[in-house]
Every structure is written in C-alpha cells, then in structure tokens.
FIVEX-923650 format. One record per residue: residue number from 1; y, z, x of N, C-alpha, C, O, CB in turn. Coordinates in nm, 2 decimals, padded with zeros to 4 digits. Atoms other than C-alpha are relative to their C-alpha. Last residue first. Glycine has a CB too. Layout:
! FIVEX-923650
@n->NUM&n_py->Y&n_pz->Z&n_px->X&ca_py->Y&ca_pz->Z&ca_px->X&c_py->Y&c_pz->Z&c_px->X&o_py->Y&o_pz->Z&o_px->X&cb_py->Y&cb_pz->Z&cb_px->X $
...
This chain:
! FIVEX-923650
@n->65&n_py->-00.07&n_pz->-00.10&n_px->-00.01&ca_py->00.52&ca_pz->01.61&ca_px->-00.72&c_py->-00.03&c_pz->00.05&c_px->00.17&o_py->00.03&o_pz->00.16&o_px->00.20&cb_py->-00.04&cb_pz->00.09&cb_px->-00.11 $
@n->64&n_py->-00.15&n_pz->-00.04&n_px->00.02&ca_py->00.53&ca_pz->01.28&ca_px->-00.75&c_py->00.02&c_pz->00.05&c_px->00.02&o_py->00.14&o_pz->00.04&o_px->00.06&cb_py->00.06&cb_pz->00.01&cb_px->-00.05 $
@n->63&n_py->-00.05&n_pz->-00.02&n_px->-00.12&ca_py->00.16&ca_pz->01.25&ca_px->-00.61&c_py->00.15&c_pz->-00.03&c_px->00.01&o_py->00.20&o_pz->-00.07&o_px->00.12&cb_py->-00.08&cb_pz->-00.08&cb_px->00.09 $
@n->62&n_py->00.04&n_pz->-00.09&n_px->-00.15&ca_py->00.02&ca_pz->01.46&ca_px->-00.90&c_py->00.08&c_pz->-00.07&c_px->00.10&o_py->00.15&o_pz->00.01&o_px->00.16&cb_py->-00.18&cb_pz->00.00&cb_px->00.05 $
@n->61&n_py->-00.11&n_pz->-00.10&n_px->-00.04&ca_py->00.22&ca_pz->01.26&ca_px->-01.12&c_py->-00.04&c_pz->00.11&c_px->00.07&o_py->00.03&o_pz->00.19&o_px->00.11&cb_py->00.07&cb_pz->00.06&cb_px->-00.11 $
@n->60&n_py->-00.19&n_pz->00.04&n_px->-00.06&ca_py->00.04&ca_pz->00.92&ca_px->-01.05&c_py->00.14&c_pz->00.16&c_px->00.02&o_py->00.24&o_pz->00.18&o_px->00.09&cb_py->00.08&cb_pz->-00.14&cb_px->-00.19 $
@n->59&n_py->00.03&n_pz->00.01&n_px->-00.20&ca_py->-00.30&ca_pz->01.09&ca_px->-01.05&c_py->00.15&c_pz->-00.01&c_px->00.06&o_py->00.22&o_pz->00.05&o_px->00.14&cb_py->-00.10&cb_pz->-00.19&cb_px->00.07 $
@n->58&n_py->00.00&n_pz->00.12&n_px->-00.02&ca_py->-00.23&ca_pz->01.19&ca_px->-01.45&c_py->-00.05&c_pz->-00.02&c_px->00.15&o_py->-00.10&o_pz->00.08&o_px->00.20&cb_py->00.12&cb_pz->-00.05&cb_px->-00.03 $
@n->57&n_py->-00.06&n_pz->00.08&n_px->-00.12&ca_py->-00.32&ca_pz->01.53&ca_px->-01.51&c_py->00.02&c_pz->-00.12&c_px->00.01&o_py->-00.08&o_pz->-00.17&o_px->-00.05&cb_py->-00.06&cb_pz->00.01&cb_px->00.10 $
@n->56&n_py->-00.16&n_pz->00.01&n_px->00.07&ca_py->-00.41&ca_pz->01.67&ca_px->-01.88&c_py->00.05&c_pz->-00.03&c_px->00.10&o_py->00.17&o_pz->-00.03&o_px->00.08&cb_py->00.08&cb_pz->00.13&cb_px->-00.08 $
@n->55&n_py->-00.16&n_pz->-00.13&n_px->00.00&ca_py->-00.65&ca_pz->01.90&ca_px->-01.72&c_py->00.05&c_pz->-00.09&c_px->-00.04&o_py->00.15&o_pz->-00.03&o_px->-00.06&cb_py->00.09&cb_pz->00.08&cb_px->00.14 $
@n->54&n_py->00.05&n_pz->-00.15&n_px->00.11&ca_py->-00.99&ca_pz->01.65&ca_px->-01.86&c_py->00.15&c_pz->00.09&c_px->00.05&o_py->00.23&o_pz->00.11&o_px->-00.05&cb_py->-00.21&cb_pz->00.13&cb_px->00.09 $
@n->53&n_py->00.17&n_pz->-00.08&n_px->00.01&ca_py->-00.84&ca_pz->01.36&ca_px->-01.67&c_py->00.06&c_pz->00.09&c_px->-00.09&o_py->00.17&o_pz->00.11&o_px->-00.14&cb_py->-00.09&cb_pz->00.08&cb_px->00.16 $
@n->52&n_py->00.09&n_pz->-00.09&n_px->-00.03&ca_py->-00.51&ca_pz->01.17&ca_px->-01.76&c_py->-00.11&c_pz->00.02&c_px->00.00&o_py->-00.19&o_pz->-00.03&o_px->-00.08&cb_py->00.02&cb_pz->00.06&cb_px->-00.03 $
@n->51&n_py->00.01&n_pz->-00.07&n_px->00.06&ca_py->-00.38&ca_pz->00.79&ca_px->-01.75&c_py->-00.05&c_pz->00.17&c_px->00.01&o_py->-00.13&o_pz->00.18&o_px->00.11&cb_py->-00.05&cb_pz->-00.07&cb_px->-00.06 $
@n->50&n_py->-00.05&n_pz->-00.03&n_px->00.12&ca_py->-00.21&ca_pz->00.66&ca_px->-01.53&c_py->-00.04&c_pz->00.10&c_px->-00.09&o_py->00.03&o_pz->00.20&o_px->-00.12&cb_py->00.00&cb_pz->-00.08&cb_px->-00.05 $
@n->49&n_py->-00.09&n_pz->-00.04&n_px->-00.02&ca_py->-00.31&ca_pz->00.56&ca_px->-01.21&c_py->00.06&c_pz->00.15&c_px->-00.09&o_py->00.10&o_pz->00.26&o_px->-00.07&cb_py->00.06&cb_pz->-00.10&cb_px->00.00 $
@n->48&n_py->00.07&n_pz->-00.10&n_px->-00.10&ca_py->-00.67&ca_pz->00.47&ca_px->-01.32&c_py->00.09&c_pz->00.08&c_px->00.02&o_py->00.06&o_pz->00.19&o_px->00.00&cb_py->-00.04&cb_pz->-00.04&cb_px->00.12 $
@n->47&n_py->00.05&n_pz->-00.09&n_px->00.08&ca_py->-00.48&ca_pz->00.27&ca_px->-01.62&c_py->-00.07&c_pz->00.13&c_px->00.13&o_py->-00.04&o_pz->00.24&o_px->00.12&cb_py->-00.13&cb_pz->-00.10&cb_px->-00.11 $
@n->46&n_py->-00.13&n_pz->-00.03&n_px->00.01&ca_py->-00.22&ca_pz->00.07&ca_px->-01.31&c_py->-00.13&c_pz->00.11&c_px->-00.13&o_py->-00.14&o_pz->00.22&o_px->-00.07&cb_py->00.16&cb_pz->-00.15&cb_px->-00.05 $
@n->45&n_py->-00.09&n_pz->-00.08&n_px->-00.10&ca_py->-00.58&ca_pz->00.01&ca_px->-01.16&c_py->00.12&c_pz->00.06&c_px->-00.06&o_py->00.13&o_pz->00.18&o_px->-00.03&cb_py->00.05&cb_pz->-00.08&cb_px->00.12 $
@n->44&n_py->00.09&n_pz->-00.15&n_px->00.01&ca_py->-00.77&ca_pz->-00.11&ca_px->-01.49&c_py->00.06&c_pz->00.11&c_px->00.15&o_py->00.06&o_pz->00.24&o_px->00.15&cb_py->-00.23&cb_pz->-00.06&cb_px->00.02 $
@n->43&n_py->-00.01&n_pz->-00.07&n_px->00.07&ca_py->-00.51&ca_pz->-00.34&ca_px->-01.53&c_py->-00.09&c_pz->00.15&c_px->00.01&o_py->-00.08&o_pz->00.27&o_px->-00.02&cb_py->-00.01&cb_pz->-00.09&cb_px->-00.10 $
@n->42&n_py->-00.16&n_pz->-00.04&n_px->-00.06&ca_py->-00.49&ca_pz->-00.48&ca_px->-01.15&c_py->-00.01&c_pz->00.13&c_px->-00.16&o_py->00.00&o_pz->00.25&o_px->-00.14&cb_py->00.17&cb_pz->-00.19&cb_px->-00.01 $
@n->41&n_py->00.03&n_pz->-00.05&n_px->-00.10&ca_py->-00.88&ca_pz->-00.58&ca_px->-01.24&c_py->00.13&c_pz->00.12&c_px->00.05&o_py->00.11&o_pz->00.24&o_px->00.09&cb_py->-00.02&cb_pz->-00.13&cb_px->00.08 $
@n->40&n_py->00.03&n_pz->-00.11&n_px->00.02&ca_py->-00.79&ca_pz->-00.70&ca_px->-01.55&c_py->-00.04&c_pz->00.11&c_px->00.16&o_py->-00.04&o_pz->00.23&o_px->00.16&cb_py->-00.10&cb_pz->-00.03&cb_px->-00.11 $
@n->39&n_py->-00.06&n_pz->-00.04&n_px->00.12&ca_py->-00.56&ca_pz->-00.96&ca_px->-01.42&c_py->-00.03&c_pz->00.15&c_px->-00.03&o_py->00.04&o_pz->00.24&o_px->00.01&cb_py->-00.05&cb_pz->-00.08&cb_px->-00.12 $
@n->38&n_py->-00.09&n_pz->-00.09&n_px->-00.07&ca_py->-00.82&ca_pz->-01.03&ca_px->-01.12&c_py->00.14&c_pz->00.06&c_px->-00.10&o_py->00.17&o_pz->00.17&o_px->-00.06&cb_py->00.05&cb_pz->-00.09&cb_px->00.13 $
@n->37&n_py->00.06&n_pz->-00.07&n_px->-00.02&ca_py->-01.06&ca_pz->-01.13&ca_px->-01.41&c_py->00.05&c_pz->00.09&c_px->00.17&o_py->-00.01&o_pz->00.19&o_px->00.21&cb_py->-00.12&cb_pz->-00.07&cb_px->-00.02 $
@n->36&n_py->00.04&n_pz->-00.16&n_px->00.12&ca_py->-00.80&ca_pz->-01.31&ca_px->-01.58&c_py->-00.05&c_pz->00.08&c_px->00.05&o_py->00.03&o_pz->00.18&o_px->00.05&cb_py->-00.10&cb_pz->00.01&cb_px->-00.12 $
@n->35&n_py->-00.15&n_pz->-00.04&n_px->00.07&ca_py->-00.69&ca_pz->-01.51&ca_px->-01.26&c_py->-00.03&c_pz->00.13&c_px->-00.10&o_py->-00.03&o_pz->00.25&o_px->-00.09&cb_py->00.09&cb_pz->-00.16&cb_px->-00.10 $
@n->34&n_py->-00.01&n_pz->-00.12&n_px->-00.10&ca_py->-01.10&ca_pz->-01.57&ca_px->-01.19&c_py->00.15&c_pz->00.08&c_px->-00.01&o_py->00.15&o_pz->00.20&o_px->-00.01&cb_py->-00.02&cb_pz->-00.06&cb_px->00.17 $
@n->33&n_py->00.09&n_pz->-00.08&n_px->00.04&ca_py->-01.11&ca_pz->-01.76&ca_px->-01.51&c_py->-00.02&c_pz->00.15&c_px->00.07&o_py->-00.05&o_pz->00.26&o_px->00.03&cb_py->-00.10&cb_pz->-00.07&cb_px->-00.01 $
@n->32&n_py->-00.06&n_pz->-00.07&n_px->00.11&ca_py->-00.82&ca_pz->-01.92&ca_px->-01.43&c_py->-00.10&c_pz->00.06&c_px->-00.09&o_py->-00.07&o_pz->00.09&o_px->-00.20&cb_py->00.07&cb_pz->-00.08&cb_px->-00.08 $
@n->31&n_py->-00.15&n_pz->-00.06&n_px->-00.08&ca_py->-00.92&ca_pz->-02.08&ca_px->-01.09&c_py->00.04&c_pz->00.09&c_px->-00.11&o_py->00.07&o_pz->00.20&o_px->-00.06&cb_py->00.15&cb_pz->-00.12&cb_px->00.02 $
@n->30&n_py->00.04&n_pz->-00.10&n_px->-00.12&ca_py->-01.28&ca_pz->-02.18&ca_px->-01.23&c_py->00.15&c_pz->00.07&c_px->-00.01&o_py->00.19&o_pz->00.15&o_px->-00.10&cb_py->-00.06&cb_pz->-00.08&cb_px->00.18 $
@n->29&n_py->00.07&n_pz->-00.13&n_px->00.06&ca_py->-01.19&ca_pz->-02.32&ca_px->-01.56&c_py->-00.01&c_pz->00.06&c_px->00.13&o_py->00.05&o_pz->00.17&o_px->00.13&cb_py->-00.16&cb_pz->-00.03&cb_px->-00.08 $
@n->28&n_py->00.06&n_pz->-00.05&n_px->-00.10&ca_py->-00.94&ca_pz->-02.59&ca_px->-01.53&c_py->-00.09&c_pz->00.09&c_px->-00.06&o_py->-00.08&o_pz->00.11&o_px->-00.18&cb_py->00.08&cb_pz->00.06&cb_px->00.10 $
@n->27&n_py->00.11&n_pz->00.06&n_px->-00.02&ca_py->-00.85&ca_pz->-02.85&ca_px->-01.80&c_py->-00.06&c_pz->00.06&c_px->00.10&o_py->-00.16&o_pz->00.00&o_px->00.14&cb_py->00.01&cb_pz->-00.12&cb_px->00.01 $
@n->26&n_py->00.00&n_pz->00.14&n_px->-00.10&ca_py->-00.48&ca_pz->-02.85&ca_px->-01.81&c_py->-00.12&c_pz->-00.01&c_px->00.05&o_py->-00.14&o_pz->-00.09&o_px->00.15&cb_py->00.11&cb_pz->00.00&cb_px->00.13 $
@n->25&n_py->00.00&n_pz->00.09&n_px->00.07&ca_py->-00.50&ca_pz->-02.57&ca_px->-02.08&c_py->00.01&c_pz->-00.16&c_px->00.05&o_py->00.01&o_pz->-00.27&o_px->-00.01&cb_py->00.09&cb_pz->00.05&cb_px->-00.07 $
@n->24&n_py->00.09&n_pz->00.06&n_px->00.09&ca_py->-00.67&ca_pz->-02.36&ca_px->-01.86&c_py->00.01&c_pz->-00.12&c_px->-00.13&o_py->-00.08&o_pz->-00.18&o_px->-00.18&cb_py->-00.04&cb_pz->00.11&cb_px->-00.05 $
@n->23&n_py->00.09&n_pz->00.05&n_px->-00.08&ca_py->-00.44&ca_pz->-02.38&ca_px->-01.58&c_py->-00.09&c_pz->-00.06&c_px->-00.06&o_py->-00.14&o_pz->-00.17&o_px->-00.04&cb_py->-00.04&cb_pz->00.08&cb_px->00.06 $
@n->22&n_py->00.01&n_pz->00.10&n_px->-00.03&ca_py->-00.16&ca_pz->-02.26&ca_px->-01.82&c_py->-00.10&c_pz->-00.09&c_px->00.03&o_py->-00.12&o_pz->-00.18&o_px->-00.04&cb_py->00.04&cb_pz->00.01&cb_px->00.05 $
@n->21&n_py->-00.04&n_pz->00.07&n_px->00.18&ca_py->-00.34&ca_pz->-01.99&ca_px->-01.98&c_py->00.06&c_pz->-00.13&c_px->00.01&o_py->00.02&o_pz->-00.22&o_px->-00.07&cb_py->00.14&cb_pz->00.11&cb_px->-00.11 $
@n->20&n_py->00.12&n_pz->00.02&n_px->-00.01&ca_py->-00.42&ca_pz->-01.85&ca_px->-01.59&c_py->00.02&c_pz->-00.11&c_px->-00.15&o_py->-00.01&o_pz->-00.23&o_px->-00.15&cb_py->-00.09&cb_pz->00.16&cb_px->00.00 $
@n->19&n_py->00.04&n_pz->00.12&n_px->-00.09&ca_py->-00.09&ca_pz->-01.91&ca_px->-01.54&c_py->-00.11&c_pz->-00.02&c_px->00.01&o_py->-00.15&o_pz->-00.13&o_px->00.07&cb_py->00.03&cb_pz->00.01&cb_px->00.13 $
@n->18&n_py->-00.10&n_pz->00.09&n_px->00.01&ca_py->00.05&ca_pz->-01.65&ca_px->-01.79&c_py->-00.03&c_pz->-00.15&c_px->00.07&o_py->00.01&o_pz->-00.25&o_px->00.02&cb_py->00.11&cb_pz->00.06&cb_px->00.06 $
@n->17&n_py->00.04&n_pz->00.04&n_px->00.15&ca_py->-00.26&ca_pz->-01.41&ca_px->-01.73&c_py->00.10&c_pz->-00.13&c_px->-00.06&o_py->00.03&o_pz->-00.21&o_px->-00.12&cb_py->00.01&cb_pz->00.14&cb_px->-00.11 $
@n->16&n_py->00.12&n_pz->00.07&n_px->-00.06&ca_py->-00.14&ca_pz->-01.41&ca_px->-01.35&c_py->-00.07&c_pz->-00.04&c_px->-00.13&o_py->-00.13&o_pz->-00.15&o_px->-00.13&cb_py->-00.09&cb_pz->00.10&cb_px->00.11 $
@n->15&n_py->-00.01&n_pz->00.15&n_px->-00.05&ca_py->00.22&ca_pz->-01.39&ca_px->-01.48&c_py->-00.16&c_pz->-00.05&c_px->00.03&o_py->-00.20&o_pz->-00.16&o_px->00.02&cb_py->00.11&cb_pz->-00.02&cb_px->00.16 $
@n->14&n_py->-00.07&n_pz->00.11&n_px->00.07&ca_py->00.15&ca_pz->-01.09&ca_px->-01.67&c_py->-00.02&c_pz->-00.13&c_px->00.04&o_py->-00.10&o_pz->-00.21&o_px->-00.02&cb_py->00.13&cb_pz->00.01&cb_px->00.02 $
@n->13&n_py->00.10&n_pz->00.04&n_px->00.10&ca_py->-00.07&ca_pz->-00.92&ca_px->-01.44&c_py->00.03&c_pz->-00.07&c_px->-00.08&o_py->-00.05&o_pz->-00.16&o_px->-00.10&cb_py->-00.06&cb_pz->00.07&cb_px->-00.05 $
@n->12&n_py->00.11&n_pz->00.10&n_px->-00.09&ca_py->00.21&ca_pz->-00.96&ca_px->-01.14&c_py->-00.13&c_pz->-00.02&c_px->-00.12&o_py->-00.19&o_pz->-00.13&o_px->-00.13&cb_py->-00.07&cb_pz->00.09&cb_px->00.18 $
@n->11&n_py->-00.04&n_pz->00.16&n_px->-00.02&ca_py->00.40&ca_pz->-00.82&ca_px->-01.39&c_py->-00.04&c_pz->-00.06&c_px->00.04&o_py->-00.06&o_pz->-00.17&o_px->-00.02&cb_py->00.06&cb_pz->-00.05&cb_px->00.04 $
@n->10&n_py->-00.04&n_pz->00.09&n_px->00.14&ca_py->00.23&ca_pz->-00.54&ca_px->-01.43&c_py->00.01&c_pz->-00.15&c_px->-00.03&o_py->-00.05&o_pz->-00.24&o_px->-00.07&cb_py->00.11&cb_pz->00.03&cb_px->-00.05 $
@n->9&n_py->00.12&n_pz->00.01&n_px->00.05&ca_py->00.15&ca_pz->-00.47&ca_px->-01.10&c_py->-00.02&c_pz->-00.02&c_px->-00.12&o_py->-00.11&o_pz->-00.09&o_px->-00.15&cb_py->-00.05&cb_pz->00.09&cb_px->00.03 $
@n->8&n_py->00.03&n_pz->00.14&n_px->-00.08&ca_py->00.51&ca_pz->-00.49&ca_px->-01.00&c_py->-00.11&c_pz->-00.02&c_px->-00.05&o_py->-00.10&o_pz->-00.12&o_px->-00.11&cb_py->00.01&cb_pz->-00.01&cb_px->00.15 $
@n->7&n_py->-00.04&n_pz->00.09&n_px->00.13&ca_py->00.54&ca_pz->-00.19&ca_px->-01.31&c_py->00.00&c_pz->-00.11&c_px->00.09&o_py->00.00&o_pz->-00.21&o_px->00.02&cb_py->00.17&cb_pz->00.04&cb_px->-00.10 $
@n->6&n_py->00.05&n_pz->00.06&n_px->00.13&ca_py->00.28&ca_pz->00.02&ca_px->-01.07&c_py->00.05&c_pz->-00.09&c_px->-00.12&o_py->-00.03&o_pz->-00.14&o_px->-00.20&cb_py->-00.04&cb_pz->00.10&cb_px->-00.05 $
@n->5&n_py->00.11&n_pz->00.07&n_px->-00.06&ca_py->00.49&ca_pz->-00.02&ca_px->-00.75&c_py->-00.15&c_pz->-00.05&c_px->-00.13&o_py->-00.22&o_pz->-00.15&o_px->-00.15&cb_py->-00.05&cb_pz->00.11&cb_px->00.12 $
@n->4&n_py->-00.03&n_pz->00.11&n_px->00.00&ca_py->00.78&ca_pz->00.08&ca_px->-00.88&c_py->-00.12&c_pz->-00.11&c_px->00.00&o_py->-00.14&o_pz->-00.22&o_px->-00.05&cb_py->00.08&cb_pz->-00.01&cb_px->00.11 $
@n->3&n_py->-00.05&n_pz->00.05&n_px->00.06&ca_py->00.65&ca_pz->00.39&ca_px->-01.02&c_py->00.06&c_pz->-00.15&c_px->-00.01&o_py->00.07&o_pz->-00.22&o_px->-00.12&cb_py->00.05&cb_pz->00.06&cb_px->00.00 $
@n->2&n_py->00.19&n_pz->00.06&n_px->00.05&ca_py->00.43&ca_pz->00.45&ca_px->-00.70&c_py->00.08&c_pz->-00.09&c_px->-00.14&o_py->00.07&o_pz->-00.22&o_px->-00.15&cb_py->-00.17&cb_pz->00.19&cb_px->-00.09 $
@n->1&n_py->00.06&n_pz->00.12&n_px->-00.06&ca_py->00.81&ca_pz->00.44&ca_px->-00.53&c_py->-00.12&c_pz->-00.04&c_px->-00.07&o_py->-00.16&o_pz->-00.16&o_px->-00.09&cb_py->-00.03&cb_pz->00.04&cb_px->00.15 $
C-alpha cells in the first residue's frame, strides 16, 4: 500500500510540475510558482520515505515489515 501511495505522489509531482510549465508559459506566475513549490514539497516526502538513516533503514521498509 505505502508503495502505491508513494509512486501516486510522483505523479501527482509530475503533472503538478507539468502544469506548472504550462501556466507559466501562458503568462502566470503566482499559481505555478506555488505548483513547483508544492512539487518539491511532495519530493522531499516520497525522499523522507525513502531514503536511509545512519543503520541503512529506510522508514518505508520498516513499516513493510
């Protein structure tokens, strides 16, 4: 399930960088500036998930097991 749930979070960063790149080329700045900065926002969550601490743990497969 987290697995699912972190590659939706992808995508959803995808598209939100995807539309942000739109937005901005049609002359917005606010809306798609905040888009990126919820983007990274999601990125630095699916990395929190992910990557290991000092033991060589991830978070995500601690609560697999």
């Amino acid at each position: 399930m987290l697995a699912t749930v972190l590659s939706l979070l992808m995508l959803a960063m995808l598209v939100l960088v995807a539309g942000a790149a739109y937005l901005w080329r049609r002359g917005e700045r606010k809306r798609p500036t905040l888009m990126v900065l919820l983007a990274l926002v999601a990125l630095v969550n699916v990395a929190i998930w992910t990557l290991p601490d000092k033991s060589g743990v991830a978070p995500a497969s601690a609560v697999l097991r």
